[in-house]
OpenMM code with the backbone's topology and positions (N, CA, C; nanometers):
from openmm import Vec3, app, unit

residues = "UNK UNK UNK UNK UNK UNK UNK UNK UNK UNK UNK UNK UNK UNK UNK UNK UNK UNK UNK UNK UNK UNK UNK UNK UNK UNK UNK UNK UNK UNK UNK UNK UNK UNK UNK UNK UNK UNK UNK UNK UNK UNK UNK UNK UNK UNK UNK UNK UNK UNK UNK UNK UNK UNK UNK UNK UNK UNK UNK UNK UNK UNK UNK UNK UNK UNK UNK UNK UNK UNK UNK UNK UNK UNK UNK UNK UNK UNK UNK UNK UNK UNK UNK UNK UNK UNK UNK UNK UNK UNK UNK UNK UNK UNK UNK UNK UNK UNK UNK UNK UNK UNK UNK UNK UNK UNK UNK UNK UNK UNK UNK UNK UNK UNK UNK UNK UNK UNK UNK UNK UNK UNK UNK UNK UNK UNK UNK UNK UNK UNK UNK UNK UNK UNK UNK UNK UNK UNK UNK UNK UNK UNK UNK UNK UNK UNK UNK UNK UNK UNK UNK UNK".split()
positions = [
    Vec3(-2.9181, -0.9005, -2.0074),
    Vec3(-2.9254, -0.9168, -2.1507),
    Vec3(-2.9154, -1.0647, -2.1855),
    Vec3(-3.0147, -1.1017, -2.2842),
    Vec3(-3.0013, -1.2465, -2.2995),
    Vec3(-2.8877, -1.3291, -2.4221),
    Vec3(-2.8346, -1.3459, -2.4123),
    Vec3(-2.7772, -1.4515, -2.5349),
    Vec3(-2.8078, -1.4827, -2.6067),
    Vec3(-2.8542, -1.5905, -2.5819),
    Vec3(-2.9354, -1.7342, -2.6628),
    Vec3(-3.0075, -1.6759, -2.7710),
    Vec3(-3.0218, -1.7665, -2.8427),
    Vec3(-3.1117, -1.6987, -2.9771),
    Vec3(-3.2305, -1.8056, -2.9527),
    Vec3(-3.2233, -1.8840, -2.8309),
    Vec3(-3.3414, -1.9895, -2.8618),
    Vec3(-3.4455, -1.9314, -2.7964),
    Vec3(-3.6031, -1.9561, -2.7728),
    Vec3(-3.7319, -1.8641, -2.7204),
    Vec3(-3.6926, -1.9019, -2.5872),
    Vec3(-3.7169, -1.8801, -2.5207),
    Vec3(-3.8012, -1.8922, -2.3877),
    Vec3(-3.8215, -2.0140, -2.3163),
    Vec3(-3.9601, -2.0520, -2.3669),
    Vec3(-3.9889, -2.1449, -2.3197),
    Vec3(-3.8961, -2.2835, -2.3627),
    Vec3(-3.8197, -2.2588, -2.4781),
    Vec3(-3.7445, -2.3823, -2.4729),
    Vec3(-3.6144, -2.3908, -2.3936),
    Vec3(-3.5958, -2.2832, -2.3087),
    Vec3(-3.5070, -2.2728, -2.2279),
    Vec3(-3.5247, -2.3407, -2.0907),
    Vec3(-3.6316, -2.2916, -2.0461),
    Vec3(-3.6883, -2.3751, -1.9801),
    Vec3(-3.7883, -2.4902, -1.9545),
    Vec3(-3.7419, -2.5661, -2.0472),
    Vec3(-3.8110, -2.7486, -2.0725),
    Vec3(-3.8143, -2.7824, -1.9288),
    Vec3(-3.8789, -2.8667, -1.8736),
    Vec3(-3.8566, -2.9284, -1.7359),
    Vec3(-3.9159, -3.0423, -1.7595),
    Vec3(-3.8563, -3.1644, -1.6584),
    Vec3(-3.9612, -3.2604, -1.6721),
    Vec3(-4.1084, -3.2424, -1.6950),
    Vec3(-4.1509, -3.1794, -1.7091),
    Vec3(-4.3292, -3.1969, -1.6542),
    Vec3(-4.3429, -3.1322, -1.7982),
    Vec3(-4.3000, -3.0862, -1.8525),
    Vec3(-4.3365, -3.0799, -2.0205),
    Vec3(-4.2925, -3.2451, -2.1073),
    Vec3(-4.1811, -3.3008, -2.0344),
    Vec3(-4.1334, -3.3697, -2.0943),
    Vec3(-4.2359, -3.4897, -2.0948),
    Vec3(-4.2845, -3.4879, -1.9940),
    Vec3(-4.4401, -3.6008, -1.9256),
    Vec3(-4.5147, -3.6139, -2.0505),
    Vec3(-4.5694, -3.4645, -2.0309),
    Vec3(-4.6807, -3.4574, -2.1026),
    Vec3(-4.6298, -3.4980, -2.2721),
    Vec3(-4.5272, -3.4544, -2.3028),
    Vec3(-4.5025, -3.4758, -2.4536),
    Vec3(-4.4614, -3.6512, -2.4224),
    Vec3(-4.4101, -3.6689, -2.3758),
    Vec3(-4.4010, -3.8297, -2.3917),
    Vec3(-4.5346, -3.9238, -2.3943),
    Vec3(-4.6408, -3.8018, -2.2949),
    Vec3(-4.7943, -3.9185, -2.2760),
    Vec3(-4.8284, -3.9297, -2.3896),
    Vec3(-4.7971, -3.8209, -2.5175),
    Vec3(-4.9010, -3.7675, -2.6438),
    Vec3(-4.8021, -3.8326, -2.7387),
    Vec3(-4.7068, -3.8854, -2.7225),
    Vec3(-4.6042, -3.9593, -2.8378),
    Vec3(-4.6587, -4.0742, -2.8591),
    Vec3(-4.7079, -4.1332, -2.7140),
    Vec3(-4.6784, -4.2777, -2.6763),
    Vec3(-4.8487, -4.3188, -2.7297),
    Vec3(-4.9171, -4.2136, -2.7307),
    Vec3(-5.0855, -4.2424, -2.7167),
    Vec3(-5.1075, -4.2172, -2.8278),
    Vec3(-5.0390, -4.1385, -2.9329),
    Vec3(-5.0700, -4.1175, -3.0470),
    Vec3(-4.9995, -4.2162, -3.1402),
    Vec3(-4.8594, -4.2668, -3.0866),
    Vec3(-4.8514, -4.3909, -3.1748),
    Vec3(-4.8993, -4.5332, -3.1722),
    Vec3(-4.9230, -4.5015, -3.0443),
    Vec3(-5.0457, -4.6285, -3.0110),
    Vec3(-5.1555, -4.6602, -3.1270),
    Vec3(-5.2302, -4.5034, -3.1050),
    Vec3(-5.3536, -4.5055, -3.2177),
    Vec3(-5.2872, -4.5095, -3.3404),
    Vec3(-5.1825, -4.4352, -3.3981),
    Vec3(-5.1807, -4.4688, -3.5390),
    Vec3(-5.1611, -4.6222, -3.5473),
    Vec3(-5.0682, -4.7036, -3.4741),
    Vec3(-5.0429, -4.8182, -3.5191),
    Vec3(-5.1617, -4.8928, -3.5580),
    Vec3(-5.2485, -4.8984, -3.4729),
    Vec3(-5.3911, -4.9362, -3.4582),
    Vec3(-5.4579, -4.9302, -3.5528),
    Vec3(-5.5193, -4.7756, -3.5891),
    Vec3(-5.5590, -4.7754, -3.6931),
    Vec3(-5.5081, -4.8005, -3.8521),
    Vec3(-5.3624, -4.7550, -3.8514),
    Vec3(-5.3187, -4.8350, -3.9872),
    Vec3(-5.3611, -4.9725, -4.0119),
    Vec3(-5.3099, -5.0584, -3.8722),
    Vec3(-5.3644, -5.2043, -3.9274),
    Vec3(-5.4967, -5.2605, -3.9027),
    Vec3(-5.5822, -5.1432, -3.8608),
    Vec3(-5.7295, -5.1551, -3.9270),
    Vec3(-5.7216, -5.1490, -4.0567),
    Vec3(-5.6666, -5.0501, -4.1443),
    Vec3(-5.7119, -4.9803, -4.2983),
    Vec3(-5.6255, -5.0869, -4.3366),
    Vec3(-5.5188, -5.1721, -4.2685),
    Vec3(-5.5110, -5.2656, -4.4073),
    Vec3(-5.3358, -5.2346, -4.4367),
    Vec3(-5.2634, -5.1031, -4.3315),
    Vec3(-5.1716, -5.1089, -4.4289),
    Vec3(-5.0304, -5.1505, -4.3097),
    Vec3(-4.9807, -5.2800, -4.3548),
    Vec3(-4.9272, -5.3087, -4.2123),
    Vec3(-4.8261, -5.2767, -4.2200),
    Vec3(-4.7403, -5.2730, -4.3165),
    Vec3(-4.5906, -5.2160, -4.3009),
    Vec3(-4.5756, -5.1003, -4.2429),
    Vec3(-4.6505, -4.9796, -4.2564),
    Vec3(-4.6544, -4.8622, -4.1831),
    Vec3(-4.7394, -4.8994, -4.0477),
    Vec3(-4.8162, -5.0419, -4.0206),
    Vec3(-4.8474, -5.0226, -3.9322),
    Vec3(-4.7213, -5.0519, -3.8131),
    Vec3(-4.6455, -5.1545, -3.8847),
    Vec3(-4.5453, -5.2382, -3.8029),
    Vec3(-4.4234, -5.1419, -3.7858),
    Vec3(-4.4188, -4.9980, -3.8537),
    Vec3(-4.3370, -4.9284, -3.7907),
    Vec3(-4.3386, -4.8047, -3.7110),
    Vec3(-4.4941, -4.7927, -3.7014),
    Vec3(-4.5331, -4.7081, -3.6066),
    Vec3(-4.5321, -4.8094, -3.4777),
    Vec3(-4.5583, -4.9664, -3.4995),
    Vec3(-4.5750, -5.0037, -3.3656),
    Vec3(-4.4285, -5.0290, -3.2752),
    Vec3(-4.3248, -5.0293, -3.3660),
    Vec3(-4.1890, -5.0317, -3.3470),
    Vec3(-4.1306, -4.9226, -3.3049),
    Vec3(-4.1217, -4.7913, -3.3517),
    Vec3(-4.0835, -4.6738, -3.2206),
    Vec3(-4.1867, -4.6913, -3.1478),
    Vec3(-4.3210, -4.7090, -3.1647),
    Vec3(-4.4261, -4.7079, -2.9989),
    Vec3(-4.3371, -4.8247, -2.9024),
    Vec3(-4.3038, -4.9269, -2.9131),
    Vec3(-4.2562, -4.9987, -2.8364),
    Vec3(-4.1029, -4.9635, -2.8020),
    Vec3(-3.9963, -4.8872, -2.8826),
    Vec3(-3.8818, -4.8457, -2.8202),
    Vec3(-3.8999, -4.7644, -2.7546),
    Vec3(-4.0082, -4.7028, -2.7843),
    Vec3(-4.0051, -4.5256, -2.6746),
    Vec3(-4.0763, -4.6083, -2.5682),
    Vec3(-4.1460, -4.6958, -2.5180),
    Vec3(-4.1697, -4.7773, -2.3910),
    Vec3(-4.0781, -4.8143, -2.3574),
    Vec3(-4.0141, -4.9082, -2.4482),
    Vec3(-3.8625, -4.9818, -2.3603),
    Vec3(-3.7684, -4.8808, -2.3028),
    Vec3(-3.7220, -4.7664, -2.3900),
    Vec3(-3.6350, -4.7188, -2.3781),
    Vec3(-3.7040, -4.6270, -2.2324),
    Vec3(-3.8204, -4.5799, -2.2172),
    Vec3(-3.8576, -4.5105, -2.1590),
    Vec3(-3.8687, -4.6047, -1.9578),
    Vec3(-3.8842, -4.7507, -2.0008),
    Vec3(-3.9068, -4.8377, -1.8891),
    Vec3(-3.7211, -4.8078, -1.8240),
    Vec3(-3.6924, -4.8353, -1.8925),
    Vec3(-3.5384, -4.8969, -1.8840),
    Vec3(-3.4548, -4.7268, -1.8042),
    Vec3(-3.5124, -4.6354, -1.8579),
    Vec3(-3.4670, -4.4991, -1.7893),
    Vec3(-3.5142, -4.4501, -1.6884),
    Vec3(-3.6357, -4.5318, -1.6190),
    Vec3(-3.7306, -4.5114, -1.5076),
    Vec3(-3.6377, -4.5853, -1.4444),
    Vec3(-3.6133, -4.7061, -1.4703),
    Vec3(-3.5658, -4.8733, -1.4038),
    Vec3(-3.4190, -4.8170, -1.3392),
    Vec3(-3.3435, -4.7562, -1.4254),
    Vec3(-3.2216, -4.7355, -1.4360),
    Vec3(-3.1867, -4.6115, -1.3082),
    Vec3(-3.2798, -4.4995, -1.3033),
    Vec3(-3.2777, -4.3923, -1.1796),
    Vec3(-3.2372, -4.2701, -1.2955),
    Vec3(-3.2705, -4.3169, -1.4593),
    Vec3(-3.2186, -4.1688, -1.5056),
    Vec3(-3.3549, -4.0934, -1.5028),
    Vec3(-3.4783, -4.1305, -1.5001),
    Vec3(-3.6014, -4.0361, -1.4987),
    Vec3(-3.6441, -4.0228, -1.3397),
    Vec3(-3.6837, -3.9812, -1.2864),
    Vec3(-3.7219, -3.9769, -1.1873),
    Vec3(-3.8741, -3.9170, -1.1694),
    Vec3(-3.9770, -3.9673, -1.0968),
    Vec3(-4.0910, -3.8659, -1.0527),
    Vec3(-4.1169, -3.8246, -0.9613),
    Vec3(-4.0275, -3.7306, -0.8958),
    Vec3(-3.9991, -3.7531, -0.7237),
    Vec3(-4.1423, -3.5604, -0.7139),
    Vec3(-4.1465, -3.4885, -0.7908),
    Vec3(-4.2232, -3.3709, -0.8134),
    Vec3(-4.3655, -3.3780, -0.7480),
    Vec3(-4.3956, -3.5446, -0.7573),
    Vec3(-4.5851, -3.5961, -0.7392),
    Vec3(-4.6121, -3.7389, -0.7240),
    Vec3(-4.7008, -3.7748, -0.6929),
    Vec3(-4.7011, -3.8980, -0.6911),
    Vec3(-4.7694, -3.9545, -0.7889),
    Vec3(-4.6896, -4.1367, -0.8270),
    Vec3(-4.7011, -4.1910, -0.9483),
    Vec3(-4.8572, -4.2272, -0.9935),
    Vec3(-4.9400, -4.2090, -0.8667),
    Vec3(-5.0741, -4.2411, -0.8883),
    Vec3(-5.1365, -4.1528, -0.9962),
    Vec3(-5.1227, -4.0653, -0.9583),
    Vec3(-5.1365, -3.9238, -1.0386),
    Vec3(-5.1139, -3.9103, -1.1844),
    Vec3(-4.9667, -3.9211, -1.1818),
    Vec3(-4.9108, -3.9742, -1.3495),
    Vec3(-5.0744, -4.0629, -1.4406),
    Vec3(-5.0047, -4.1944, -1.3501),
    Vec3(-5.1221, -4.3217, -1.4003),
    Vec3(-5.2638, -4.2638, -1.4763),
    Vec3(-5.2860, -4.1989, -1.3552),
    Vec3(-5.4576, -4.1610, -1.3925),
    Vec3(-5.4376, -4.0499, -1.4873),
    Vec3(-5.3716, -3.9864, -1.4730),
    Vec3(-5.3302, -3.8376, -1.5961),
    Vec3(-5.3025, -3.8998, -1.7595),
    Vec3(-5.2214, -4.0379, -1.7503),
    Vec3(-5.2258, -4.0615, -1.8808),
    Vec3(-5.3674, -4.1703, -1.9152),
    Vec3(-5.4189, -4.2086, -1.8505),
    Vec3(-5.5753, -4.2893, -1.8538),
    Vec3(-5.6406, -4.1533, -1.9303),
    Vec3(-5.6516, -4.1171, -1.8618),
    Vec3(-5.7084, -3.9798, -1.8394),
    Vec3(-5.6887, -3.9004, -2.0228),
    Vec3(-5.6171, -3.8659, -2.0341),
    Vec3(-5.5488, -3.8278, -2.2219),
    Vec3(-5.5634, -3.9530, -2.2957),
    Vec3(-5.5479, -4.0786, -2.2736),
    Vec3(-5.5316, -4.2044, -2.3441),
    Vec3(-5.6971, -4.1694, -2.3922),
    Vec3(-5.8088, -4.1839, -2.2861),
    Vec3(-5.9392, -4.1612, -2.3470),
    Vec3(-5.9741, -4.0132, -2.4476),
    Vec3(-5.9121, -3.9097, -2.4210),
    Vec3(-5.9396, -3.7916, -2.4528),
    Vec3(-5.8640, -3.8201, -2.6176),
    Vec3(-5.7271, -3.8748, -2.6124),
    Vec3(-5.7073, -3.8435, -2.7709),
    Vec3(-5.7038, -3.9797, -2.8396),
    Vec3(-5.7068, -4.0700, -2.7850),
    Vec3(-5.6601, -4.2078, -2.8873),
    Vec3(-5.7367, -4.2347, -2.9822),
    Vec3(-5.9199, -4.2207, -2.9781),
    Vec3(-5.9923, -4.2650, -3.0358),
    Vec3(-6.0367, -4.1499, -3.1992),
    Vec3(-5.9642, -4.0367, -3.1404),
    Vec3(-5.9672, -3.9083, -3.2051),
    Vec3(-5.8517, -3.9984, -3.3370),
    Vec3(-5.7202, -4.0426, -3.2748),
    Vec3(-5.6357, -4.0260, -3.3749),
    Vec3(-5.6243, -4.1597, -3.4388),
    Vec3(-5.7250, -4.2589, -3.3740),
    Vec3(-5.6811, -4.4088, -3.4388),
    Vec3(-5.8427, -4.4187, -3.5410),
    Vec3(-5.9503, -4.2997, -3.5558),
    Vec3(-6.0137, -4.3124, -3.6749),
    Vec3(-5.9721, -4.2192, -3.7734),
    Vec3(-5.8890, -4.1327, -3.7324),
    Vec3(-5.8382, -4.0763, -3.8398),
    Vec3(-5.7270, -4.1818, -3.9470),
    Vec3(-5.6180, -4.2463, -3.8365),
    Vec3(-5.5396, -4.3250, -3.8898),
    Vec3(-5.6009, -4.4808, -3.9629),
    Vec3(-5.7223, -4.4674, -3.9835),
    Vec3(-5.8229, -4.6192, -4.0122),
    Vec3(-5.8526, -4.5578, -4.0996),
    Vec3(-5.9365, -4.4170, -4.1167),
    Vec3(-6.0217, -4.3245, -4.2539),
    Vec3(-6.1828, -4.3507, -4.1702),
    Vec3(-6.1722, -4.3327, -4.0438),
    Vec3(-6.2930, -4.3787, -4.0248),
    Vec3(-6.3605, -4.2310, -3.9898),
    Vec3(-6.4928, -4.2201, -3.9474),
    Vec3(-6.5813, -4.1303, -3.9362),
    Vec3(-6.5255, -4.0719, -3.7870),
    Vec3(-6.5212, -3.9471, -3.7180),
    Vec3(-6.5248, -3.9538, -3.5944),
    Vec3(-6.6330, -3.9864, -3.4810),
    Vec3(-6.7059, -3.9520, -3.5239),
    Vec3(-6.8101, -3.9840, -3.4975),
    Vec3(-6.8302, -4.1537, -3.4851),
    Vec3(-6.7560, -4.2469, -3.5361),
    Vec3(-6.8076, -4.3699, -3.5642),
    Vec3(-6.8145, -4.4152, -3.3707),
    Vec3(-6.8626, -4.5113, -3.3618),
    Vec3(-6.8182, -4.6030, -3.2454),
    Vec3(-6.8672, -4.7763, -3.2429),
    Vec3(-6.7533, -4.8501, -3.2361),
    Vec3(-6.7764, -4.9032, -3.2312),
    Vec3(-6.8814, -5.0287, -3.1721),
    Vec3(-6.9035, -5.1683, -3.2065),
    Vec3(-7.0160, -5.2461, -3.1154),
    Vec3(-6.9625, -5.3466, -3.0359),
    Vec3(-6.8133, -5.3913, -3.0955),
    Vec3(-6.7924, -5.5185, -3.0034),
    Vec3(-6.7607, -5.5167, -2.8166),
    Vec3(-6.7437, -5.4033, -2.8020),
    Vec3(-6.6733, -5.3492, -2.6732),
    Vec3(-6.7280, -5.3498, -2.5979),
    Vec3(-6.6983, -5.3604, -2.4536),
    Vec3(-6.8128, -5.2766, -2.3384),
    Vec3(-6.7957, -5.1349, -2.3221),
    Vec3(-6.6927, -5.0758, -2.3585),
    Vec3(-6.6830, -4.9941, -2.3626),
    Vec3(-6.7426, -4.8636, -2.4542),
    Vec3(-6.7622, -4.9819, -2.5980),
    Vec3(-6.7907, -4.9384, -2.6871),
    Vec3(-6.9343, -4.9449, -2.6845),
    Vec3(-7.0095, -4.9816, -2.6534),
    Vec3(-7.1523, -5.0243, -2.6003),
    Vec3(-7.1827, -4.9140, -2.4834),
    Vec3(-7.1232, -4.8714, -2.3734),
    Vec3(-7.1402, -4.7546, -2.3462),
    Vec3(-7.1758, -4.6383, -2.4191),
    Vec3(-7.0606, -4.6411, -2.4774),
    Vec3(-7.0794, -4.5021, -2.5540),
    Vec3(-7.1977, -4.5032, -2.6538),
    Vec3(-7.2213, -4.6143, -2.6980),
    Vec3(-7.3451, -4.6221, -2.7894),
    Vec3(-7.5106, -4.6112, -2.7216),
    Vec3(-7.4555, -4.6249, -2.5862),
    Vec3(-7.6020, -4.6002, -2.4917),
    Vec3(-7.6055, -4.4207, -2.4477),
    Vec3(-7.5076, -4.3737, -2.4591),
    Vec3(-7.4571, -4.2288, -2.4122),
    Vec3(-7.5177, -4.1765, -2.5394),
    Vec3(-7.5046, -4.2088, -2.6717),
    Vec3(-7.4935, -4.1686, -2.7978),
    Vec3(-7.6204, -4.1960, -2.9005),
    Vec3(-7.7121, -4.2795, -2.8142),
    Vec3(-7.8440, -4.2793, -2.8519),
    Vec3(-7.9275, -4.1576, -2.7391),
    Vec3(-7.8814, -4.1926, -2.6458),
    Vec3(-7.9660, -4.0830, -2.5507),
    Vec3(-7.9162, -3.9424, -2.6017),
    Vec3(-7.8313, -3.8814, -2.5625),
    Vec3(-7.7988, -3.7365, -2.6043),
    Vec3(-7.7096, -3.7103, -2.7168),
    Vec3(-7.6804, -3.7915, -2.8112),
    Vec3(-7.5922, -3.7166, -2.9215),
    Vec3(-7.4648, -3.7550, -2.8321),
    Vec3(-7.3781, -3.6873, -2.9826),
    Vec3(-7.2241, -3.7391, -2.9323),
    Vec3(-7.1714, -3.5724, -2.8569),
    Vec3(-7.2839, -3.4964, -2.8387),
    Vec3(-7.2287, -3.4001, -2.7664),
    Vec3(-7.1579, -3.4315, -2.6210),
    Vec3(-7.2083, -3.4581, -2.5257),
    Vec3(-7.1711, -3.5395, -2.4224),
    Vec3(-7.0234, -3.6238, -2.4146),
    Vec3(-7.0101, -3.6943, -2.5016),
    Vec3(-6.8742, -3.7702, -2.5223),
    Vec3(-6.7816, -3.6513, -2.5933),
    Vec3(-6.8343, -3.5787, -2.6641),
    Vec3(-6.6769, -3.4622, -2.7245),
    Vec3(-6.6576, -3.3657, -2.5504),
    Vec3(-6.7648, -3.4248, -2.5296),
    Vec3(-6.7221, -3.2904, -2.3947),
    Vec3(-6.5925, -3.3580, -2.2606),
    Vec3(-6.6958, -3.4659, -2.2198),
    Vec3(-6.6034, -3.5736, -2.1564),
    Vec3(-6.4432, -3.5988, -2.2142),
    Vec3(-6.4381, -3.6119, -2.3102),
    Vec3(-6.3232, -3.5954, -2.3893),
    Vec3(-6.2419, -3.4801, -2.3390),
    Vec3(-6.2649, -3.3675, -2.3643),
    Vec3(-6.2221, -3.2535, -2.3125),
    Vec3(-6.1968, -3.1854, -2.1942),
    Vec3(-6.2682, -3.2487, -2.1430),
    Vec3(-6.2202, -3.2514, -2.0257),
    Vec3(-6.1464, -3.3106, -1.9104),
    Vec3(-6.1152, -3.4380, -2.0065),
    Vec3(-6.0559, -3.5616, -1.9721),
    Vec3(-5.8988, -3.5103, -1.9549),
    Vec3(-5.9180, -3.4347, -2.1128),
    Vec3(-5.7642, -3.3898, -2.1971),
    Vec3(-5.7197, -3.2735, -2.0721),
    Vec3(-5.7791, -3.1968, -2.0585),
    Vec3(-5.7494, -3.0788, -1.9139),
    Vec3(-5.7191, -3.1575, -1.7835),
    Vec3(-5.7637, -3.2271, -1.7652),
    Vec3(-5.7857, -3.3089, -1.6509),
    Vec3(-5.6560, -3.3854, -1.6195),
    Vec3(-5.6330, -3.4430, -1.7258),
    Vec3(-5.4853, -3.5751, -1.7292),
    Vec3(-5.3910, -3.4703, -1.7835),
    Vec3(-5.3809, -3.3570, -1.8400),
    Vec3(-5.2364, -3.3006, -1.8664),
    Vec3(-5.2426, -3.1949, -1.7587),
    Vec3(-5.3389, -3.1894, -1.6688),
    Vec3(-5.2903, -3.1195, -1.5567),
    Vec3(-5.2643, -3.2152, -1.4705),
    Vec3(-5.2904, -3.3750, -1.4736),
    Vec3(-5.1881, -3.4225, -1.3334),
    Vec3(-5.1083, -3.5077, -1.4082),
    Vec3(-5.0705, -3.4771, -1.5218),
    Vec3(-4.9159, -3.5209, -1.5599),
    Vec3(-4.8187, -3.4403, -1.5559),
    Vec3(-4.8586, -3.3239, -1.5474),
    Vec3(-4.7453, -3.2170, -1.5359),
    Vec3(-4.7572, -3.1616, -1.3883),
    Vec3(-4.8090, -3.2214, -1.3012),
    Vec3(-4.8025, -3.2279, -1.1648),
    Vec3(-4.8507, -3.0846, -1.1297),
    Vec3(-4.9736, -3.0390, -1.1591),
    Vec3(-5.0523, -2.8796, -1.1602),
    Vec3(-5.1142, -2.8809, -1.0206),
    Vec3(-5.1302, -2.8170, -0.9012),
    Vec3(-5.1632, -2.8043, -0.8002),
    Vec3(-5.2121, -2.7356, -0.7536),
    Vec3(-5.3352, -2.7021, -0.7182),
    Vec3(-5.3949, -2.5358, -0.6645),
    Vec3(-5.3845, -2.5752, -0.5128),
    Vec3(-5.3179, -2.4363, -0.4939),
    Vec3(-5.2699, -2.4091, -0.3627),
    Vec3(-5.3488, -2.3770, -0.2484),
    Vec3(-5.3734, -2.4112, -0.1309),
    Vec3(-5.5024, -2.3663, -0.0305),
    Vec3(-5.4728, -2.2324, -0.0814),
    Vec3(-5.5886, -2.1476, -0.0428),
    Vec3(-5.6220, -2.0053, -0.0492),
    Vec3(-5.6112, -1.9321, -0.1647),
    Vec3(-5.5586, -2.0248, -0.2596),
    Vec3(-5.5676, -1.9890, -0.4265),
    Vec3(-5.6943, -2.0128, -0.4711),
    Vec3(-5.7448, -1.8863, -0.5231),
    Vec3(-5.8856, -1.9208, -0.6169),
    Vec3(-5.9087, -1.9217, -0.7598),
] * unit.nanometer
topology = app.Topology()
chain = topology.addChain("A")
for resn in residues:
    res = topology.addResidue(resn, chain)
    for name in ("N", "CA", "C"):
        topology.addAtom(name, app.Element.getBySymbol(name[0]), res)
């Protein structure tokens, strides 16, 4: 018989939820900061960029320290898992946080010049997909997801 009045799954939090919600804190205040001080509005930009930078420090300093540990997978993995989501949501949430089109893309970039060669040839279908699969891709090796030999 259970106790708790809390669900389930918040019973069992584990690091590897904690990953993933920290990749989507850190990437989404990234983009808002960004895009606020595109649109112009910096005081809200300068305090979104201010928890984005304590939740780094604080987050460096708890790696540094031996209170986080990633002993579950290796850090390569992490790396590329949040690359990996950084492309899938940032650009999603830093034109929302600007008022910009989603669809927009920019010209000064190389990056951004890619996508504009991707985006004359086939539509932006191609890039929402890449996206998506980016997002599956990096929150399954941030939460250290593994298919097992002989698992299909």
């Amino acid at each position: 018989m259970r106790i708790s009045r809390w669900p389930e799954y918040l019973i069992n939090f584990n690091m590897k939820h904690a990953a993933i919600i920290t990749a989507i804190f850190l990437i989404a205040l990234e983009a808002i900061h960004e895009g606020l001080a595109l649109a112009g509005h910096g005081i809200a930009s300068g305090i979104a960029e201010g928890i984005y930078l304590t939740g780094v420090t604080v987050g460096l300093f708890a790696f540094l320290t031996g209170q986080i540990r990633f002993e579950y997978r290796p850090m390569a993995r992490i790396l590329i898992g949040y690359i990996l989501m950084r492309y899938a949501l940032f650009d999603l949430i830093h034109k929302q946080a600007a008022g910009l089109q989603l669809d927009y893309i920019g010209t000064t970039k190389l990056f951004d010049k890619a996508l504009l060669w991707i985006k004359g040839m086939w539509g932006m279908g191609p890039i929402w997909l890449t996206r998506a699969i980016a997002a599956f891709w990096g929150c399954s090796w941030i939460t250290g997801y593994k298919q097992e030999k002989g698992q299909s």
